[in-house]
C-alpha positions in Angstrom: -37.0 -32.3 -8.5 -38.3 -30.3 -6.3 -40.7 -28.3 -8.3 -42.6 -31.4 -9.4 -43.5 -31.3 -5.9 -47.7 -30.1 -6.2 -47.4 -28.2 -3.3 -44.2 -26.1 -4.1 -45.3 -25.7 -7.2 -48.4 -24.2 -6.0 -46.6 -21.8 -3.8 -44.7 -20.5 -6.6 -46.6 -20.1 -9.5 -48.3 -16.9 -8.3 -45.0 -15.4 -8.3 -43.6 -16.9 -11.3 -45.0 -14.1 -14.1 -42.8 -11.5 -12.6 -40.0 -13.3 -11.8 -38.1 -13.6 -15.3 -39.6 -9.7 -16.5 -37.7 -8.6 -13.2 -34.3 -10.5 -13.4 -34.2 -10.1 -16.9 -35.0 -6.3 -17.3 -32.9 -5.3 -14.5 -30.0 -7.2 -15.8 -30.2 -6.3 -19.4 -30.6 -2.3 -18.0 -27.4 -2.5 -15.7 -25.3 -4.8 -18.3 -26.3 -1.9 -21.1 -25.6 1.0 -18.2 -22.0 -0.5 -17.2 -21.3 -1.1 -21.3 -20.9 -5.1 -20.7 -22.8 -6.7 -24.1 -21.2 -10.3 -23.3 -24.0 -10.7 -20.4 -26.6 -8.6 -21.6 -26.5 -11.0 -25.2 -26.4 -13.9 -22.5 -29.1 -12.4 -20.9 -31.2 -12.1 -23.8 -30.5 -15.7 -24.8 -32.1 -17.2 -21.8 -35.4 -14.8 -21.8 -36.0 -16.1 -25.3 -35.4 -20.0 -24.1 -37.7 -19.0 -21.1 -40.3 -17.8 -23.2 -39.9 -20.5 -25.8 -40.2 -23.2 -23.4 -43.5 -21.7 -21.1 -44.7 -21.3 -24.6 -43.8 -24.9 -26.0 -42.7 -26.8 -23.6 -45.5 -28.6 -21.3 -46.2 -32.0 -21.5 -48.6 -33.3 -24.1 -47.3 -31.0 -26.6 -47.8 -31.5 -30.5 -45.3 -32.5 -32.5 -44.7 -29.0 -33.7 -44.4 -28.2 -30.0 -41.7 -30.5 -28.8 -39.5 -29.7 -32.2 -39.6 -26.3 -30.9 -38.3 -27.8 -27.8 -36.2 -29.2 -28.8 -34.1 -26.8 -31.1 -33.8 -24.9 -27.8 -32.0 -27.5 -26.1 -29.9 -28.0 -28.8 -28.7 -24.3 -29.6 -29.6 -22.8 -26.0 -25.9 -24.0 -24.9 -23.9 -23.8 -27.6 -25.2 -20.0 -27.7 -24.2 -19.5 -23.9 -20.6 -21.4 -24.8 -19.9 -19.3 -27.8 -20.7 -16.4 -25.4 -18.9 -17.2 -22.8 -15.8 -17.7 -25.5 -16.0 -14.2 -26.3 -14.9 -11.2 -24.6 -16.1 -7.8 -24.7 -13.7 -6.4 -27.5 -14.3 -9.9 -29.8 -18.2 -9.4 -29.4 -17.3 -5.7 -31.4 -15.0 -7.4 -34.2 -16.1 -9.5 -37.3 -15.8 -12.7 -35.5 -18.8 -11.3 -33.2 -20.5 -9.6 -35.4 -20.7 -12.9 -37.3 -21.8 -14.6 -33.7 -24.7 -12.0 -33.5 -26.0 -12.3 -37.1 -26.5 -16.2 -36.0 -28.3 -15.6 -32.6 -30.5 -12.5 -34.6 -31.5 -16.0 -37.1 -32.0 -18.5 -34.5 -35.7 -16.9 -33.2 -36.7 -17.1 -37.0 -35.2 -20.7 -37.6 -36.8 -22.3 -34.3 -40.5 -20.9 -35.9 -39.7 -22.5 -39.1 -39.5 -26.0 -37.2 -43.3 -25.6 -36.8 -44.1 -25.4 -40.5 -45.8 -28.1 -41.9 -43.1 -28.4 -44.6 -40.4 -29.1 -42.1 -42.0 -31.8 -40.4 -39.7 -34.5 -41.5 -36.9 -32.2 -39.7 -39.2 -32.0 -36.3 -39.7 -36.0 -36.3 -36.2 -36.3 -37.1 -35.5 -33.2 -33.7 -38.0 -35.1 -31.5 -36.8 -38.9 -32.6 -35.5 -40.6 -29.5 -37.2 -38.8 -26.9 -39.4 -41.9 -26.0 -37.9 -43.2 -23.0 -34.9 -41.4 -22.9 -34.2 -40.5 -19.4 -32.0 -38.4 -17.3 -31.4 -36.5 -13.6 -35.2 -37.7 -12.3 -37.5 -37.5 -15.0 -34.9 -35.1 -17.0 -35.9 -35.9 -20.4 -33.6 -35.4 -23.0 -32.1 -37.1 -26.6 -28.8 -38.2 -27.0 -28.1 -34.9 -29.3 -29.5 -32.7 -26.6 -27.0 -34.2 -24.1 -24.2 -33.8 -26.6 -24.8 -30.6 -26.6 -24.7 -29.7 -23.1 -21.8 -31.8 -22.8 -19.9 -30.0 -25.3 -20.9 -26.4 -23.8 -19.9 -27.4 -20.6 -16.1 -28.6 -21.5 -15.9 -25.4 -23.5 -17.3 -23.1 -20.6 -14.9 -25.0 -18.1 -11.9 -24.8 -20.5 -12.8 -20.3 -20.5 -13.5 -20.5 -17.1 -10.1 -22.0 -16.4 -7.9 -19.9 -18.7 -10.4 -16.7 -17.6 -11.6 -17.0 -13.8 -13.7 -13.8 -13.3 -17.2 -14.0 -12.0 -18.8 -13.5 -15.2 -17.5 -17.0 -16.5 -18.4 -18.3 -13.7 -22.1 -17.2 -14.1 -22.1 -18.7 -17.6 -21.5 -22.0 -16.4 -24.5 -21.7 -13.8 -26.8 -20.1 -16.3 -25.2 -23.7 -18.3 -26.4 -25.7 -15.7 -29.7 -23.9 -14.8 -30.4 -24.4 -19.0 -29.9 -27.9 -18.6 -32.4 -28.4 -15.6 -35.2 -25.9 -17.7 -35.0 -28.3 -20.5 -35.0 -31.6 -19.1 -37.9 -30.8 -16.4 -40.3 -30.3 -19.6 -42.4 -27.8 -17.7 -43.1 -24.2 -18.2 -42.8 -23.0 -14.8 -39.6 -25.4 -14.4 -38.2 -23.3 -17.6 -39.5 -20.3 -15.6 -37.5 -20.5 -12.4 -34.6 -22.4 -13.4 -33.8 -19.7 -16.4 -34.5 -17.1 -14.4 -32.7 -18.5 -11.6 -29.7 -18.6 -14.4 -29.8 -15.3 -15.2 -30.0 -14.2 -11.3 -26.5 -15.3 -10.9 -25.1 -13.4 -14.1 -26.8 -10.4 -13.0 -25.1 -11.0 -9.4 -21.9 -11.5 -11.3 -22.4 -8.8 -13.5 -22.4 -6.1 -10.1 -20.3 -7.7 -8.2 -17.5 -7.2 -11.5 -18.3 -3.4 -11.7 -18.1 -3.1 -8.0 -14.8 -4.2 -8.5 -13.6 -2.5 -11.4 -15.0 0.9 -9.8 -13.4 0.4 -6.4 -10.4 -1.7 -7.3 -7.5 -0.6 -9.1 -6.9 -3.6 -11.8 -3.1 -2.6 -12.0 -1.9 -2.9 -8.5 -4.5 -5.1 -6.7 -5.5 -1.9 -4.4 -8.7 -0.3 -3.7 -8.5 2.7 -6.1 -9.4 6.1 -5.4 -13.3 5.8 -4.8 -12.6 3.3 -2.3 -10.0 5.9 -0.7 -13.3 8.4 -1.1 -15.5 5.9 0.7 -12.9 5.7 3.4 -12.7 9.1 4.3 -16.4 10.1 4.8 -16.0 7.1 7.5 -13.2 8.3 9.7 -13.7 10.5 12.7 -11.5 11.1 15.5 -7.9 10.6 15.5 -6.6 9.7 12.5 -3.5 10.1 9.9 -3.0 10.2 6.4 -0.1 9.5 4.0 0.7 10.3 0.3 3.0 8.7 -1.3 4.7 9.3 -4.6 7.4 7.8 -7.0 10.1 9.7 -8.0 10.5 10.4 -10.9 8.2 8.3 -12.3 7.3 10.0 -15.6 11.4 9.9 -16.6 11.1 6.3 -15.8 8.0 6.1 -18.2 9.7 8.0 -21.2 13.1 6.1 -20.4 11.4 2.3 -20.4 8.6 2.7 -21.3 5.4 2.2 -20.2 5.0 -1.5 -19.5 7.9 -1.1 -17.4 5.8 1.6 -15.4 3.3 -0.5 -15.2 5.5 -3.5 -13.3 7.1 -0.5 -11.4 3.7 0.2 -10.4 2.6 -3.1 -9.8 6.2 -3.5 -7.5 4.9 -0.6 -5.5 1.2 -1.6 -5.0 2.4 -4.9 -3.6 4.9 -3.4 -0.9 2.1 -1.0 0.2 0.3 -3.5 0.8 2.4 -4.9 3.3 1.8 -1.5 5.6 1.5 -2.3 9.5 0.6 -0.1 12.3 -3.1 -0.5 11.0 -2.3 1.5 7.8 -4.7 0.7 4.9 -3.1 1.5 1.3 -4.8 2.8 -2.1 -4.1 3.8 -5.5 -4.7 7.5 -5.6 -3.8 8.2 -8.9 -1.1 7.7 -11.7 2.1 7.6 -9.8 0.5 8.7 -6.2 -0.7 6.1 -3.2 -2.9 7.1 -0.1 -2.2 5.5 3.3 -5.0 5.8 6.4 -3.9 5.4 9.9 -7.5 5.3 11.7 -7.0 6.1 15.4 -3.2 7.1 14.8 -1.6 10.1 15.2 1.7 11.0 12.3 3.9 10.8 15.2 2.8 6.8 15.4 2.4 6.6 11.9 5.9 7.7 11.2 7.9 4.7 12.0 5.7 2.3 9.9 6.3 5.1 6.8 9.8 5.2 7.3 9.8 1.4 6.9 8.0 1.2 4.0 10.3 4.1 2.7 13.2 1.6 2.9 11.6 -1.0 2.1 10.9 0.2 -1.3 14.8 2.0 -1.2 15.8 -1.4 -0.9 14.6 -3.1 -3.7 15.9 -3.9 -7.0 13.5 -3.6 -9.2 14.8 -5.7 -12.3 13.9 -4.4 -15.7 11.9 -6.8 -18.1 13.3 -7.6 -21.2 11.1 -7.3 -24.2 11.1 -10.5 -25.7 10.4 -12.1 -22.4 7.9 -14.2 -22.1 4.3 -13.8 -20.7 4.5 -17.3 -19.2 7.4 -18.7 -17.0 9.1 -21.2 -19.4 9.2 -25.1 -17.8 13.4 -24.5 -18.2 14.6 -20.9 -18.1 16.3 -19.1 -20.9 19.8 -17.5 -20.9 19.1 -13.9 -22.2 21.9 -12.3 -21.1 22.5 -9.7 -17.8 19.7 -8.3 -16.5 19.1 -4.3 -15.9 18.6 -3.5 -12.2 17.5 -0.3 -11.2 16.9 1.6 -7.9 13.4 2.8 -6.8 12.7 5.7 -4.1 9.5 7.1 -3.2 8.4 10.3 -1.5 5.8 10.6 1.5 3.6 13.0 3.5 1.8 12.5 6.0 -0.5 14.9 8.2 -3.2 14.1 11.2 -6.8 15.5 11.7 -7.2 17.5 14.8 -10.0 16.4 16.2 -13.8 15.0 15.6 -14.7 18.2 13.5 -11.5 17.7 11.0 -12.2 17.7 7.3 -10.5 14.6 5.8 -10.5 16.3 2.7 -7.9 19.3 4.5 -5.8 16.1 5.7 -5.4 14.9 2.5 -4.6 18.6 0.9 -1.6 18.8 4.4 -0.9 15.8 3.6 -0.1 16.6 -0.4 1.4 19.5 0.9 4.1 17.9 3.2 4.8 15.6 0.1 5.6 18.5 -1.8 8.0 19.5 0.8 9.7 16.3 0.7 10.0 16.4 -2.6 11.6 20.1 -2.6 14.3 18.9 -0.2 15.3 15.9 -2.2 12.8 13.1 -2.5 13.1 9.8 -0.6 12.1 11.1 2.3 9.2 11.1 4.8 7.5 14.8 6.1 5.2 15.8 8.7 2.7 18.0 8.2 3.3 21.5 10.3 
């Protein structure tokens, strides 16, 4: 491993004392500010294993010592699988109330290992270590490497019916625990924990970047993304609001799972939009559209398409016992409801580098009004 390497090691460990207070604060702060508790437990977990291990873990330890050591490498990744099995409403319900009572025990059951009344368990944590040998002087017991195996296939079985970032930190932060414990170092511990926890902060961002500025429904950038956009245009430009009709009778007719596919229907023709247009999810029922460097004269054509686009599709009603998964051999379950969907548009232009995108989007809203008030499905120009 590299940081066996005297000289390396040297380089790092006047930076190593900060390192895990750093990653592990900030993450723990922006996990508590953005209301995620599934990393910032996670988080937690691996300061205490970092801590743990600088404390207990160089070589030439007592016997005390390595049990201590041990016991982290055997509940250090079953912690981070049972995590990463949870979710964010199941970490607030018995079942993870029950999984924090056991992490809140573990800090007081790894001391205990150090009690001389225990010792028969730490001979009994520690025996096999002798000469068992891993990834380059990884050191670790048969146990310990059941362990990690275990976590692993349970990580990889989430992160495979789950694929979001977040699971896909927890199986780094898996394989950065499994390096810390093997190397049997404190500054190892140190870097590779840290390291760990690095990538679930990075995941932890780069998930509430999305969920601000995507809109989970639809797959578009939602309406701070549209924000974003506007402070960024200058020159020409033109923008578009689009609206279902009738939307909220559709909701109180169907339902609103059937909105949501209606929805969903939309978002994914938007997306489709040529001429350079750029679609969002303004809000509810309501879409943006930015032409940059087009006028609504040139934009018109490309909203008139979409227009029939969306005129032109039958949108077919879900039935309620349908199933969330496509069935291997489809199902008879009788005629299916097809209905019509139309949409409404406005669209105005900025006059110049001094325009106001914000006075766009209000002519813009306004020409959809107008379109609306002479009989919806229709595309208007601003005056």
């Amino acid at each position: 491993m590299s940081l066996q390497v005297d000289a390396f090691r040297g380089a790092l460990e006047p930076f190593t004392p900060a390192y895990p207070w750093i990653v592990f604060g900030a993450g723990v702060l922006l996990g508590w500010r953005f209301h995620r508790l599934q990393p910032v437990l996670a988080l937690l977990v691996l300061f205490a294993a970092e801590r743990t291990l600088v404390a207990f873990g160089d070589a030439g330890a007592s016997l005390a010592d390595r049990a201590v050591t041990a016991s982290v490498a055997l509940l250090l990744p079953l912690d981070l699988a049972a995590l990463a099995w949870h979710s964010e409403r199941s970490l607030r319900a018995p079942a993870g109330r029950v999984t924090l009572g056991l992490l809140l025990a573990q800090p007081l059951a790894v001391a205990l290992v150090r009690s001389p009344e225990l010792a028969p368990l730490a001979r009994a944590l520690d025996a096999g270590r002798a000469g068992a040998q891993g990834l380059r002087g990884v050191v670790l017991t048969q146990p310990e490497l059941l362990a990690f195996g275990a976590a692993l296939a349970l990580a990889s079985a989430r992160f495979a019916l789950r694929q979001t970032l977040i699971q896909s930190g927890f199986l780094w932060a898996l394989l950065a625990a499994f390096l810390a414990v093997g190397a049997g170092t404190g500054l190892a511990a140190t870097v590779y924990l840290t390291t760990g926890g690095l990538v679930l902060v990075l995941a932890l961002v780069e998930t509430s970047h999305r969920l601000a500025y995507d809109d989970e429904l639809t797959g578009l950038p939602g309406r701070r993304a549209f924000e974003d956009a506007l402070l960024r245009l200058g020159g020409r430009y033109a923008i578009a609001m689009v609206d279902i009709d009738h939307f909220k009778r559709f909701n109180d007719e169907h339902g609103h799972d059937a909105g949501d596919q209606l929805l969903r229907m939309v978002g994914a023709t938007l997306t489709r939009t040529e001429g350079g247009g750029r679609a969002f999810r303004y809000g509810g029922e309501e879409f943006a559209i930015l032409f940059p460097g087009r006028s609504s004269t040139e934009a018109l054509p490309h909203l008139e398409a979409l227009r029939r686009a969306i005129e032109a599709t039958s949108f077919t009603l879900r039935g309620r016992d349908r199933p969330r998964r496509k069935p291997k051999r489809p199902v008879a379950t009788g005629p299916r409801r097809k209905l019509s969907v139309t949409v409404s548009i406005g669209v105005a232009e900025s006059d110049g580098d001094e325009a106001d995108p914000r006075a766009v989007v209000n002519a813009a809203d306004r020409a959809l009004y107008r379109a609306k008030g002479a009989g919806r499905n229709r595309v208007v120009c601003a005056a």
